[in-house]
Structures are given as C-alpha cells and as structure tokens.
N, CA, C and O atoms as a MOPAC input file, in Angstrom:
PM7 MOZYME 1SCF
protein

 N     47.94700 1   -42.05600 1    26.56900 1
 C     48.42200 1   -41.16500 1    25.53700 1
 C     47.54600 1   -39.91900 1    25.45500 1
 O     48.17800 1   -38.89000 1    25.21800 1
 N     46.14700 1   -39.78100 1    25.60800 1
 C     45.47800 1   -39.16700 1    25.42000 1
 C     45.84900 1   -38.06400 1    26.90900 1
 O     46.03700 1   -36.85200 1    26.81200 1
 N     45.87500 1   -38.68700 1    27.93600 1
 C     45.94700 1   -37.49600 1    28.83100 1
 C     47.68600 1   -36.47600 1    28.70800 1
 O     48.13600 1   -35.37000 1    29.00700 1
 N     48.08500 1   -37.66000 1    28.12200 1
 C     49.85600 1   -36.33600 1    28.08300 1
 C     49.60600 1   -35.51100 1    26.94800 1
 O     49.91900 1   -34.32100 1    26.91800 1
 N     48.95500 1   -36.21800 1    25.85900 1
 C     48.30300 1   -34.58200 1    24.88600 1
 C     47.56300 1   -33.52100 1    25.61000 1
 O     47.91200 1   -32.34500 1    25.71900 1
 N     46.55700 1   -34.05100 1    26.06500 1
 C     45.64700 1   -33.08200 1    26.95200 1
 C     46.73700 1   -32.16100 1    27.79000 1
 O     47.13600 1   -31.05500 1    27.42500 1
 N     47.06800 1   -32.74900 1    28.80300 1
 C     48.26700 1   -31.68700 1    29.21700 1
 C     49.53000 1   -31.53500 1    28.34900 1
 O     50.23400 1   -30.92800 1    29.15600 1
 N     50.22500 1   -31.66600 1    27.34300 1
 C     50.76100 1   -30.62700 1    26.30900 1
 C     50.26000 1   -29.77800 1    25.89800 1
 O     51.02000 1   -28.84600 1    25.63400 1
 N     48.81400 1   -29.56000 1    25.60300 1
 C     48.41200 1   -28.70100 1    24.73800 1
 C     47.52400 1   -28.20300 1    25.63900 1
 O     46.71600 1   -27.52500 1    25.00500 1
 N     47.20200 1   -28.19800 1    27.09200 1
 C     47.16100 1   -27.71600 1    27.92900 1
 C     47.83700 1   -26.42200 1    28.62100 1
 O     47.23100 1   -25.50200 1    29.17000 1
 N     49.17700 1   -26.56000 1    28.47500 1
 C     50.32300 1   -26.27200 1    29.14300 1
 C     50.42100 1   -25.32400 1    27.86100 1
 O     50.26200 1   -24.13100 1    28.11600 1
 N     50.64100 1   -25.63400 1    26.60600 1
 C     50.80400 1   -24.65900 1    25.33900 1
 C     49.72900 1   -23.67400 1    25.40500 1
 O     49.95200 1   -22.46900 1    25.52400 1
 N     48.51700 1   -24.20600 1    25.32500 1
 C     47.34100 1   -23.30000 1    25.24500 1
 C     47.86900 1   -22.22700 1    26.51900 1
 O     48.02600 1   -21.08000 1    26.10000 1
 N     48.13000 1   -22.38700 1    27.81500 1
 C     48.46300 1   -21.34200 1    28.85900 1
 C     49.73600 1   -20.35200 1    28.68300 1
 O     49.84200 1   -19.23200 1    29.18200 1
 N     50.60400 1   -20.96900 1    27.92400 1
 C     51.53400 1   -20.78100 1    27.56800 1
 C     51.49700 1   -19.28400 1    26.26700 1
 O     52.23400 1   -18.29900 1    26.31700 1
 N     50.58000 1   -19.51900 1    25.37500 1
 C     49.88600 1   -18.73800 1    24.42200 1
 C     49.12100 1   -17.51900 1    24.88700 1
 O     49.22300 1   -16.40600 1    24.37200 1
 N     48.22200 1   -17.88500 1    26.07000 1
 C     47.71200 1   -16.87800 1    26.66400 1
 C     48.37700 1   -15.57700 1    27.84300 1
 O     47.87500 1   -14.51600 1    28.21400 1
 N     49.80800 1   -16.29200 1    28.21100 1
 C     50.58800 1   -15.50000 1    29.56200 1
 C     51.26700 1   -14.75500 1    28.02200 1
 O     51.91300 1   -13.75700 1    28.34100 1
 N     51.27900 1   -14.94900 1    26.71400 1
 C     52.67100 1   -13.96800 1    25.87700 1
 C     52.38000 1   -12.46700 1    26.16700 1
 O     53.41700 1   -11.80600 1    26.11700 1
 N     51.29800 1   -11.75900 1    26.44700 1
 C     50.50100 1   -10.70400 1    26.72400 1
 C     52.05800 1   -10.03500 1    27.61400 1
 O     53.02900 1    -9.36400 1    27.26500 1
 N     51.44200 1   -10.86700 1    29.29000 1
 C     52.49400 1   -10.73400 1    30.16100 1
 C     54.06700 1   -10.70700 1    29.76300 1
 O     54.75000 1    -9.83700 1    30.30300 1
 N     54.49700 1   -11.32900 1    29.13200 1
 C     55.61300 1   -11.70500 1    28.55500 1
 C     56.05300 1   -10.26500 1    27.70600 1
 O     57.01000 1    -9.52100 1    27.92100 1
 N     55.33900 1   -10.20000 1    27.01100 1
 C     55.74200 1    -8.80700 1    26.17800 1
 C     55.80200 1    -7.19700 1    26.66800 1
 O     56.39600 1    -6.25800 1    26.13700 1
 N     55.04400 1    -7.22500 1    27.76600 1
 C     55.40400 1    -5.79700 1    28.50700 1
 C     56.81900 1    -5.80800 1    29.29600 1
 O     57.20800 1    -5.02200 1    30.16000 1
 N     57.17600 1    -6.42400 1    28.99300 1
 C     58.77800 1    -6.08900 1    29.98300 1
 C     59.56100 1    -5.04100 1    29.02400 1
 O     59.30500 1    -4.80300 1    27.84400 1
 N     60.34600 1    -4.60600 1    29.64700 1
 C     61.03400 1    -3.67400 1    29.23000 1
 C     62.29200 1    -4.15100 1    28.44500 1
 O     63.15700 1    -4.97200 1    28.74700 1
 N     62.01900 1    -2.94500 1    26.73000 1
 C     63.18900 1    -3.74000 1    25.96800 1
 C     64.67100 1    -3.09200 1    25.96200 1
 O     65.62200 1    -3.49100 1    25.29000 1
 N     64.65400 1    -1.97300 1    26.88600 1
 C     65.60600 1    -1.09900 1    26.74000 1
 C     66.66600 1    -2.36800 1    27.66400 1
 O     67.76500 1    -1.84500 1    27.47400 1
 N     66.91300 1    -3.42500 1    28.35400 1
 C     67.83700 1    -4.32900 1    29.13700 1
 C     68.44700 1    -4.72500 1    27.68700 1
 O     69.57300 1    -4.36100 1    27.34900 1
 N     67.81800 1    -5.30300 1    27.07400 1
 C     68.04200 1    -5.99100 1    25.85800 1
 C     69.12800 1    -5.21900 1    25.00000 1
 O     70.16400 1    -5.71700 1    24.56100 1
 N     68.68800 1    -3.87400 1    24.83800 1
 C     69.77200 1    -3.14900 1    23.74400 1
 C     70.72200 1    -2.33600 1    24.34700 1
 O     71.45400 1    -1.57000 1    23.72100 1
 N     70.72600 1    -2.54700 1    26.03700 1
 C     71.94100 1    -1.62600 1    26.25800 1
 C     72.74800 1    -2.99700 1    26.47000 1
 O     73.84700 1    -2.83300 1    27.00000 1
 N     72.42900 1    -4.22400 1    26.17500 1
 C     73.58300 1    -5.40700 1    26.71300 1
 C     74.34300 1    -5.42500 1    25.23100 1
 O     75.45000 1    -5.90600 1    24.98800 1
 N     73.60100 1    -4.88700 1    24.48400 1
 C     74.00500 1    -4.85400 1    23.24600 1
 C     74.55100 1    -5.97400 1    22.28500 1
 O     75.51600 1    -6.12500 1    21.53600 1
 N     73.26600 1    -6.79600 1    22.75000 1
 C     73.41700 1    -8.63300 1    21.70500 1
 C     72.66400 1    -8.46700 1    21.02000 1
 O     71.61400 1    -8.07300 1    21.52600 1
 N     72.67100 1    -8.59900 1    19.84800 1
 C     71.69700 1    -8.94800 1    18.86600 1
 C     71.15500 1   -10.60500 1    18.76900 1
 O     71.55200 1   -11.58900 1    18.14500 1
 N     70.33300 1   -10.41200 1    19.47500 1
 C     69.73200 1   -12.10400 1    19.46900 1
 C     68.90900 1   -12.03400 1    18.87700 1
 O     68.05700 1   -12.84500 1    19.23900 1
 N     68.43100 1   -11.08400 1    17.53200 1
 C     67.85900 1   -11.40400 1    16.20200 1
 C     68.69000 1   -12.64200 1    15.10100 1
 O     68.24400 1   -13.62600 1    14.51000 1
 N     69.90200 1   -12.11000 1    15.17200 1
 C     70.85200 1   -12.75300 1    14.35300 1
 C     71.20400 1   -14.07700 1    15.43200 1
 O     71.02100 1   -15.16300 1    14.88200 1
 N     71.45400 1   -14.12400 1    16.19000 1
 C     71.87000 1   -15.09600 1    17.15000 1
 C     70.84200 1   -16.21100 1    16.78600 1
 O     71.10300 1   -17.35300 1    16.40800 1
 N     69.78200 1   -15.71700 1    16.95400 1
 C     68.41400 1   -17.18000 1    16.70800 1
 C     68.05200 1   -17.25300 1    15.33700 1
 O     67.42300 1   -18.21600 1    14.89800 1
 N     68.39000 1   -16.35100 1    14.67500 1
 C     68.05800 1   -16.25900 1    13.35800 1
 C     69.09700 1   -17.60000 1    12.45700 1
 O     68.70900 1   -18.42800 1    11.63300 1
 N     70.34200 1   -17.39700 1    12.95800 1
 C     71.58200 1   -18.47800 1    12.05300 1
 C     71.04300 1   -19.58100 1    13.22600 1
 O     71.43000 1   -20.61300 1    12.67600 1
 N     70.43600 1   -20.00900 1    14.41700 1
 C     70.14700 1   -21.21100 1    14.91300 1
 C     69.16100 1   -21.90500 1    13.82700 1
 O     69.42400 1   -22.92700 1    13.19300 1
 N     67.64300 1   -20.92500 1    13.72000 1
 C     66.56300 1   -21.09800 1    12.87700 1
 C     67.77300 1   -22.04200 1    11.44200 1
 O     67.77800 1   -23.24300 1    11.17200 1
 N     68.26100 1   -21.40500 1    11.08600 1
 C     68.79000 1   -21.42400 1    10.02000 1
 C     69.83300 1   -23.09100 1     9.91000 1
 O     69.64600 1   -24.07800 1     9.19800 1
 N     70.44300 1   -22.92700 1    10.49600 1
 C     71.21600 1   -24.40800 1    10.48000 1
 C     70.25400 1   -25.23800 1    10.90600 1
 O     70.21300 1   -26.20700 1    10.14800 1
 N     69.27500 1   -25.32800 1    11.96600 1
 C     68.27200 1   -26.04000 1    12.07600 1
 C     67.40900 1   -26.53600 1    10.49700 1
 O     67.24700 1   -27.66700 1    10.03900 1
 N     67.07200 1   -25.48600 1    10.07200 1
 C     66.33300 1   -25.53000 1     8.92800 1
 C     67.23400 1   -26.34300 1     7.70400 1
 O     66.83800 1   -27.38700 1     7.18700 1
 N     68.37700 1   -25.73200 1     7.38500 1
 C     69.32500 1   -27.02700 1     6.26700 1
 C     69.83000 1   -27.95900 1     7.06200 1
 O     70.96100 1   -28.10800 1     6.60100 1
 N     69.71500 1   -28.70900 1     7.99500 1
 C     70.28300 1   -30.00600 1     8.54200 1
 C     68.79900 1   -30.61300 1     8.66900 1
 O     68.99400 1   -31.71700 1     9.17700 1
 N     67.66300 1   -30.48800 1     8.50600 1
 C     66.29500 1   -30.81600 1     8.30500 1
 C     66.01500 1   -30.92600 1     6.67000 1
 O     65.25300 1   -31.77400 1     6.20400 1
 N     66.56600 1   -30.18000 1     6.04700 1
 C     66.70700 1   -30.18500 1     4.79900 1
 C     66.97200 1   -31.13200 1     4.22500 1
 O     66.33500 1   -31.95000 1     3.56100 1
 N     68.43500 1   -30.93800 1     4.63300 1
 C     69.56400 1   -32.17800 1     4.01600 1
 C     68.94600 1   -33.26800 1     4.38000 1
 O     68.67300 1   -34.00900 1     3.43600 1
 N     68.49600 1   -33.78200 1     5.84800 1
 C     67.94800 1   -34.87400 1     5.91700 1
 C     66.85700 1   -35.34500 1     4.60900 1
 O     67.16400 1   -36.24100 1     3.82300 1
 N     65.63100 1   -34.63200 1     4.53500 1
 C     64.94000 1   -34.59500 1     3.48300 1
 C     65.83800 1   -35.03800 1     2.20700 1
 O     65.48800 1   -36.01400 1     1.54400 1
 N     66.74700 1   -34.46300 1     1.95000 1
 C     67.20700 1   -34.54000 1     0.19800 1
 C     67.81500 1   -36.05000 1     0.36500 1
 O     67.95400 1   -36.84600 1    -0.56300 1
 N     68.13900 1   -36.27500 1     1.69700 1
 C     68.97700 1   -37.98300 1     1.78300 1
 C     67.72600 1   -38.91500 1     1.56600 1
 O     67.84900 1   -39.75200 1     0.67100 1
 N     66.56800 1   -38.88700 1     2.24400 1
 C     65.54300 1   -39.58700 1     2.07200 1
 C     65.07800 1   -39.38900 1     0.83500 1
 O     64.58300 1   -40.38500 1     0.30600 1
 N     65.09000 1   -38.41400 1     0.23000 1
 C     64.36700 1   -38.26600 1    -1.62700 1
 C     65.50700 1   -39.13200 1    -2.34000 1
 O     65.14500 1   -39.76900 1    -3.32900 1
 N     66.68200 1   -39.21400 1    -1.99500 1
 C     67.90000 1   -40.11100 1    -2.52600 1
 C     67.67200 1   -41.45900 1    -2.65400 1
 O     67.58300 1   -42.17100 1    -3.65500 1
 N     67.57300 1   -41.75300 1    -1.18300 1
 C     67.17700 1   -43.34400 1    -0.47100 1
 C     66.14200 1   -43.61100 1    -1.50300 1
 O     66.45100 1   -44.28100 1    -2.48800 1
 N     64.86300 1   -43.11300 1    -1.35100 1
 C     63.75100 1   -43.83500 1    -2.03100 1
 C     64.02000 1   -43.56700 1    -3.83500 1
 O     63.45900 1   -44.22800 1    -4.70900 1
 N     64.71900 1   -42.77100 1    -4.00800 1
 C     65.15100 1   -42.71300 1    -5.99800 1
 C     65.93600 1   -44.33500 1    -6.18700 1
 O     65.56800 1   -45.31200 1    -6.83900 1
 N     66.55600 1   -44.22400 1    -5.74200 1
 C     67.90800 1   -45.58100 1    -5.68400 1
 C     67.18800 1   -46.79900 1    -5.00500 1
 O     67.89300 1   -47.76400 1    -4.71300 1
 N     66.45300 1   -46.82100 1    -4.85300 1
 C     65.75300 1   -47.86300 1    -4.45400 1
 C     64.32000 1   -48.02000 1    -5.29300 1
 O     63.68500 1   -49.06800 1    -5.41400 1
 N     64.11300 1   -47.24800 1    -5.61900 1
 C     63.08900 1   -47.04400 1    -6.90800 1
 C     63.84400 1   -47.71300 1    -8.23400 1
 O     63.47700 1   -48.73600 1    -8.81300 1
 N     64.61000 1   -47.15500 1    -8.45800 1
 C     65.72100 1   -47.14400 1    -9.93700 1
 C     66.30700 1   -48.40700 1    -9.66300 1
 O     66.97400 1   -48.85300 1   -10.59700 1
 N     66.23400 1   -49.22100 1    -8.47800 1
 C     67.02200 1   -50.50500 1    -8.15200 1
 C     65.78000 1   -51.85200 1    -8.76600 1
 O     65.91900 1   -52.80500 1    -9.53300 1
 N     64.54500 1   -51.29100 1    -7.93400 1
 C     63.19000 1   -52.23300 1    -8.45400 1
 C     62.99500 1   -52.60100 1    -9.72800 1
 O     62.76600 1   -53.72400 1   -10.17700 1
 N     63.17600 1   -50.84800 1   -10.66300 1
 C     62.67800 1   -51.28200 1   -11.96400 1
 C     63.53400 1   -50.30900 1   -12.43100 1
 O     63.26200 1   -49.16500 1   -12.06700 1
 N     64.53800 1   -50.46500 1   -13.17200 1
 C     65.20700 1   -49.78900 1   -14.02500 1
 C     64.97200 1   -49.22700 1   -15.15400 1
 O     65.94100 1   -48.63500 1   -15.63100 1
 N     63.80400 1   -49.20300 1   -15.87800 1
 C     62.90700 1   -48.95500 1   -16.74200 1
 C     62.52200 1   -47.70800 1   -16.56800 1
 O     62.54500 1   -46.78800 1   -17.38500 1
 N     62.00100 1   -47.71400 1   -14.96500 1
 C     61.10800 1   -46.21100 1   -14.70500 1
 C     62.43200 1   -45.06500 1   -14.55300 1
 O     62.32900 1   -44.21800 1   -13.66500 1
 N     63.15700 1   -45.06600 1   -15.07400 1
 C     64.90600 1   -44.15200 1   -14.07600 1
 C     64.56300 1   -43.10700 1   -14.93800 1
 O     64.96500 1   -41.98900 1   -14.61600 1
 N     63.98500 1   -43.21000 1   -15.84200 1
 C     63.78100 1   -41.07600 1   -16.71000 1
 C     62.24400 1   -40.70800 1   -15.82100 1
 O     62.23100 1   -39.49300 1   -15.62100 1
 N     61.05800 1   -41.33600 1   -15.28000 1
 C     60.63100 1   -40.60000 1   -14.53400 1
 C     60.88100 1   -40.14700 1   -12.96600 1
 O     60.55200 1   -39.16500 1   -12.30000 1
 N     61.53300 1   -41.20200 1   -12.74300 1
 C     62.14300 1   -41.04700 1   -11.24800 1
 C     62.82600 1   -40.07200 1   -10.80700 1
 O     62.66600 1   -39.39100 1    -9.79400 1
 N     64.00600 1   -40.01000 1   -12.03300 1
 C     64.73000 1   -38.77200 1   -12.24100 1
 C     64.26200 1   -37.62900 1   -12.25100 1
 O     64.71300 1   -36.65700 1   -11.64500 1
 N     63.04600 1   -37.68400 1   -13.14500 1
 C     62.45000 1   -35.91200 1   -12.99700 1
 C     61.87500 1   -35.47800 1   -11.78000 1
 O     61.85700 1   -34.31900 1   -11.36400 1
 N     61.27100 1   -36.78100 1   -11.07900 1
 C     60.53700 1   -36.62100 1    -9.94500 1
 C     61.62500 1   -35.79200 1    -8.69000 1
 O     61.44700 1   -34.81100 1    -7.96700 1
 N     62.47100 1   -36.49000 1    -8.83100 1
 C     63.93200 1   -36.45400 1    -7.61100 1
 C     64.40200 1   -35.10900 1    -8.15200 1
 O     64.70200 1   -34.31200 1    -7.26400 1
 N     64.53200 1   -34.68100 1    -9.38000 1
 C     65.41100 1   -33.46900 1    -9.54000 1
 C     64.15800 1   -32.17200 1    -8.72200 1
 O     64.42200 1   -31.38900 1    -7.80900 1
 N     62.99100 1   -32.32700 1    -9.36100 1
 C     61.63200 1   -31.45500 1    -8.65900 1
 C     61.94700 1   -31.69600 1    -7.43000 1
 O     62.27400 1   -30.71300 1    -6.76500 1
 N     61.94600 1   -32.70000 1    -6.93200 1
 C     61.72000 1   -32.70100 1    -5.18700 1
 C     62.90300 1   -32.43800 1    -4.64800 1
 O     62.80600 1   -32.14900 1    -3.45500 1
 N     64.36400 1   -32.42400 1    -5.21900 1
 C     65.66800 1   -31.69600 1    -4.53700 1
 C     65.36100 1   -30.25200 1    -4.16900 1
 O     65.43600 1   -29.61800 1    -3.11700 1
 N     64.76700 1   -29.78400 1    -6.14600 1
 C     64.75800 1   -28.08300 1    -6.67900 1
 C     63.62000 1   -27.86300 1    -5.36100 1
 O     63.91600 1   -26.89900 1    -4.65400 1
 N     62.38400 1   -28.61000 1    -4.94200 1
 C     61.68100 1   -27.95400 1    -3.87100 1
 C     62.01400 1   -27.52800 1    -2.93000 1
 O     61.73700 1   -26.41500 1    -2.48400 1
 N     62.99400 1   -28.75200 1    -2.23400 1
 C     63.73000 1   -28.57800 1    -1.13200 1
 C     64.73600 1   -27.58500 1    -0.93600 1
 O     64.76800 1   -27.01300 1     0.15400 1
 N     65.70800 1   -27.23900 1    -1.97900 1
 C     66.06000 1   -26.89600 1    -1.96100 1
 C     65.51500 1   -25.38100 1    -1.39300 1
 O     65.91700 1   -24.82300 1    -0.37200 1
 N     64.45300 1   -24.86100 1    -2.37700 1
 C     64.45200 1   -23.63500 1    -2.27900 1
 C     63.50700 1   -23.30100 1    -0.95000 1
 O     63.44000 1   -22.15900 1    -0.49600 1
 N     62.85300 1   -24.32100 1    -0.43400 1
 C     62.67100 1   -23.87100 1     1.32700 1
 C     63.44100 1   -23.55700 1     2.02200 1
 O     63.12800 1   -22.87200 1     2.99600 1
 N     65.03600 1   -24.01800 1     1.74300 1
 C     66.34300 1   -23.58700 1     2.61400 1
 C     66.31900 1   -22.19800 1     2.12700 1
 O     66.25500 1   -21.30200 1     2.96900 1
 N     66.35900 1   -21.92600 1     0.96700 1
 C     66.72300 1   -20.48600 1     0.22900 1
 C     65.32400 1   -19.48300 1     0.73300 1
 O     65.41200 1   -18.25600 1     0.67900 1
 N     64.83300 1   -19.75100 1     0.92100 1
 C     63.40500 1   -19.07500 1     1.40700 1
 C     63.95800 1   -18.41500 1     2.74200 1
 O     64.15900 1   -17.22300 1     2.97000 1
 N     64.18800 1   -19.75600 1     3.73400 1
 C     64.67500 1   -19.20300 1     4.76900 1
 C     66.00800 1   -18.76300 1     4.95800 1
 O     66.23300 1   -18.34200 1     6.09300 1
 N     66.89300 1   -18.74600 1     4.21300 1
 C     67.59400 1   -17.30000 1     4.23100 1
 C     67.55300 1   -16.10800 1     3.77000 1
 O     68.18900 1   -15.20600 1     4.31500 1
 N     66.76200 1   -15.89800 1     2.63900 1
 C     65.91600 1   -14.48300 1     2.65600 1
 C     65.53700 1   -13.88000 1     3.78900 1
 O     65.75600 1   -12.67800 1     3.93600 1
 N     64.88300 1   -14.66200 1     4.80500 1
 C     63.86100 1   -14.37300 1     5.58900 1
 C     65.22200 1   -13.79100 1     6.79700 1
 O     65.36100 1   -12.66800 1     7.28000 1
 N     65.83200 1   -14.68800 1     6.94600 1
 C     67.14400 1   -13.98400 1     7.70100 1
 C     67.63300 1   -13.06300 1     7.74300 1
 O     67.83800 1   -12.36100 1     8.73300 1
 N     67.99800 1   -12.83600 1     6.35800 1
 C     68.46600 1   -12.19200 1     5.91900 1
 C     67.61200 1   -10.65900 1     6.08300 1
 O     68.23100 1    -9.77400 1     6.67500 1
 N     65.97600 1   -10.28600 1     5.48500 1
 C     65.06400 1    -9.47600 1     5.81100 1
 C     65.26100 1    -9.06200 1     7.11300 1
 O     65.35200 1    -7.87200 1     7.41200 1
 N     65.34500 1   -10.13000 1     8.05100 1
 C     65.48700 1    -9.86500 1     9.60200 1
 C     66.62800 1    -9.45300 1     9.96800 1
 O     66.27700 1    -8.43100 1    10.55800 1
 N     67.54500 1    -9.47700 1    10.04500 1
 C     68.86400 1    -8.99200 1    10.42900 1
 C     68.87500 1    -7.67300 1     9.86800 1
 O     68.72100 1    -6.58400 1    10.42000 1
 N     69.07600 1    -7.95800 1     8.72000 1
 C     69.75400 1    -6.27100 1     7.85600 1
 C     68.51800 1    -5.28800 1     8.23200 1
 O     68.88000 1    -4.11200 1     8.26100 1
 N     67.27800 1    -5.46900 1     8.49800 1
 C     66.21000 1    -4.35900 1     9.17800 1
 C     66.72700 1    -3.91600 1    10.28500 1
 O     66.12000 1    -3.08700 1    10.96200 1

C-alpha cells in the first residue's frame, strides 16, 4: 500500500510541477473553436457537486431515522441537528453555483 501512494503522489507531485509547461501553449486555438469549456466544466463541477450533496443529505436522513427509531425521546434534538446539517449542505451546493455562475457570466 505504501509504495502505490508513493507513486500516486509521485506522479501528482510531477504532474504539479510540468503545469508551468502546460500553460504556455497558445490560447488563441481555444477561442477561435469557439467552445466555451468554462461553462462546459463548470455545469460538470456542478452536477458533480449536488449528486455528492444529495448523497450527503440521504446519509444525514439514514442516521436521523435511525436515531429517532433508537430513542424516540431525543426526536426535538435530532430534528434540529438534521434541519442544521440539511441548511449546511445545502448551502455548499448554493455556494457552488454562485461560483459558476461568477465564472461564466465574467
């Protein structure tokens, strides 16, 4: 295990150091093909980010209802806990569509 980290983060670390190279190419190919692959990776970022989400809000679900199943007693703090940890989640999705949003319309 230890040597496939070593070479992942091997391979990343080299990977980090060639972006130099990477960035002198010429951007004028890019805007006469005339794609915006700001927006293109930007709505990938983006559905990536709420289907990671959603996963999250199903697991804050799972463990409420299974909390509230143990002891039915605790269901008014559980509740506040779960509504905070949706409202968190939530607004990391909303974060990153701002951020999209910033990026595109610039």
């Amino acid at each position: 295990m230890n040597k496939k980290l070593f070479v992942l983060f091997s391979v990343l670390a080299m990977l980090m150091l060639a972006t130099p190279t990477f960035a002198q190419a010429a951007p004028v190919a890019a805007a006469a093909a005339g794609i915006n692959w700001v927006a293109i990776i930007s709505g990938a970022a983006m559905a990536v980010v709420a289907s990671v989400a959603a996963l999250g809000q199903a697991r804050i679900a799972i463990a409420a209802c299974e909390g509230m199943s143990r002891n039915p007693g605790a269901r008014a703090g559980i509740q506040l806990v779960v509504i905070l940890g949706l409202a968190f989640v939530e607004s990391l999705v909303l974060f990153t569509l701002v951020v999209v949003f910033v990026k595109v319309v610039k």
